[in-house]
N, C-alpha and C positions, 0 to 999 in steps of 0.2 A: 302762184305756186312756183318754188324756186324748183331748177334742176340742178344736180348735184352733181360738182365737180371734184373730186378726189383726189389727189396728191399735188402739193404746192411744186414740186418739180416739173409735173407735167404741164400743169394749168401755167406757172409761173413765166418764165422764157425760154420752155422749150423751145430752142430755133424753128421747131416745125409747125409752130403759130406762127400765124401771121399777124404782124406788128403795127399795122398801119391805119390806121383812119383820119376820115376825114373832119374838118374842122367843124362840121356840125354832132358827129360823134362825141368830137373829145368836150365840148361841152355838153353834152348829155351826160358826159362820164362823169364829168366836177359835178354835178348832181346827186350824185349817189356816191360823195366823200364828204367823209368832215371835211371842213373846208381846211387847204392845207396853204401853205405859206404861198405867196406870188413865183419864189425864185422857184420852188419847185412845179408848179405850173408851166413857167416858161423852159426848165430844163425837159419836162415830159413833151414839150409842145415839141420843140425843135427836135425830139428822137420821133416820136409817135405819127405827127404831122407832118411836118418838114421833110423828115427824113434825113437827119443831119446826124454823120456817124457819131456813134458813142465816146471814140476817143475825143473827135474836135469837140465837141460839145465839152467834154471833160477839163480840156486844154481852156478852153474858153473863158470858165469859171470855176477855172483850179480847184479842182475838184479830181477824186478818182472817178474812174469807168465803172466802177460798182457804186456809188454816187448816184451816177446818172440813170443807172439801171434801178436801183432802187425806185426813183422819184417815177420813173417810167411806169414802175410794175404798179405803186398805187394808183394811176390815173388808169392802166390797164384794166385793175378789178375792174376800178367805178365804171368802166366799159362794159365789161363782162356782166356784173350785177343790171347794169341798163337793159342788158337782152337777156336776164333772164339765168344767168349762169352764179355761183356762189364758190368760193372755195373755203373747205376744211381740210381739218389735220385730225385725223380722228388713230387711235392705237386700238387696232386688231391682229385676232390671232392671225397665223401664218394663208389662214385656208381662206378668212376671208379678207385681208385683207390684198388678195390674190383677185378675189371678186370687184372689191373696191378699185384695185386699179385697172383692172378692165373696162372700169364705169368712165374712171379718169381717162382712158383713150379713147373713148367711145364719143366721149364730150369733145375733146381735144379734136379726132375727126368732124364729128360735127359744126364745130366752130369754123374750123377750117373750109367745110361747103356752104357753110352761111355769111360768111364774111369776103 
């Protein structure tokens, strides 16, 4: 059973995830993507693993920082769906979807003490 995570903002690079794992993660995480080209692999490696800022990474393979953020956030899901976590984009009224993103921070703290 998935647990549900609610708004692509939240779930996505909100700063107040944490961004990091390790090299046995991130191939867990390629597991649970269509499998996606090499370069972007090795740009998510160097942000996600390494730890290698967004800009250099960017400058490296002339590329923008939204580029590299991108390739990052799909190797992120495949992270997130490995433990359990799913993102949607669902259109609700005002009142719940007030509900929905309380769910979305709820997961979002959770993550954050699980990881």
């Amino acid at each position: 059973m998935f647990k549900l995570v609610v708004n692509p903002v939240i779930l996505g690079f909100d700063m107040r995830l944490k961004r990091k794992m390790t090299e046995a993660e991130f191939a867990s995480a390629i597991q649970y993507m269509r499998p996606p080209p090499a370069r972007v692999l090795e740009i998510a490696h160097a942000d996600l693993v390494r730890g290698v800022k967004q800009a250099e990474i960017a400058k490296e393979y002339h590329i923008t920082k939204g580029s590299v953020s991108q390739a990052s956030k799909r190797v992120w899901l495949g992270f997130l769906r490995s433990k359990g976590y799913r993102e949607v984009s669902i259109v609700l009224p005002d009142a719940r979807a007030f509900i929905a993103e309380g769910w979305g921070k709820e997961a979002v703290d959770e993550i954050n003490r699980k990881l």
